[in-house]
C-alpha positions in Angstrom: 99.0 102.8 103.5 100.7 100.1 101.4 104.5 100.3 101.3 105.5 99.9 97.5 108.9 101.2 96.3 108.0 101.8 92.3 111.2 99.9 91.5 110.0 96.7 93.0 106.5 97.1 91.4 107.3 95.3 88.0 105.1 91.9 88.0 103.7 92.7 91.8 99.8 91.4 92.4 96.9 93.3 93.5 93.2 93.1 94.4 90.9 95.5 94.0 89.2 96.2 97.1 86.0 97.0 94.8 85.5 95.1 92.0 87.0 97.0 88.3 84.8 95.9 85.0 83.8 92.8 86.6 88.0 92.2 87.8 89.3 91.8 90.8 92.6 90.4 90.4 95.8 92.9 88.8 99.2 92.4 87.8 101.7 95.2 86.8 102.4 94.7 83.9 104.8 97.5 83.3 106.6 100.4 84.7 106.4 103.7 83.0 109.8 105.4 83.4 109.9 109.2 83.0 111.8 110.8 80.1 114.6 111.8 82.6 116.5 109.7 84.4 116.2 111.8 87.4 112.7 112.1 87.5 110.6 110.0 89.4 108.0 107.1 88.2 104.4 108.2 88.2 102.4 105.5 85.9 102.1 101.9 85.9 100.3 99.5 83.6 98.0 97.1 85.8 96.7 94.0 83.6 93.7 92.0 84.8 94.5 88.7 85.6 91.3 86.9 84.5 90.6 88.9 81.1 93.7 90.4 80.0 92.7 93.8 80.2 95.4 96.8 80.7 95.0 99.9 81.4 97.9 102.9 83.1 97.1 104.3 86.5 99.3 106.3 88.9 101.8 104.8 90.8 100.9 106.2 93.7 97.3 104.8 93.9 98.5 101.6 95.0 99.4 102.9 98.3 96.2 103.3 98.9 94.1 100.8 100.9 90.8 101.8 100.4 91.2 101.2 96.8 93.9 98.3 96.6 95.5 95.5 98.5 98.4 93.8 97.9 99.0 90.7 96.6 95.7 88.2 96.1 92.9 88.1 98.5 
């Protein structure tokens, strides 16, 4: 399991372990905070690196290895 604290996630770098619409390469582009404060994050914006492409997935899918890597490979 990755280790990824959602406040530090803002402009990490990512590789799809299988290749996503022909990208391989992410970026977070942006955290999505909840509406209250106390709440915790849930979404991220990921942007393709090569093409541009954004698009929101959960957080929490990061963590895991089967589907992402950290940082470019």
């Amino acid at each position: 399991m990755n280790a990824v604290n959602p406040k530090k996630l803002l402009l990490s770098k990512w590789t799809a372990v299988r290749v996503v619409d022909k990208q391989k390469h992410f970026l977070v582009s942006d955290v999505i905070l909840p509406e209250l404060p106390d709440e915790k994050v849930e979404w991220v914006e990921i942007e393709a690196v090569y093409s541009g492409q954004k698009r929101r997935i959960a957080w929490a899918q990061l963590r895991d290895k089967s589907i992402w890597r950290q940082g470019w490979q």
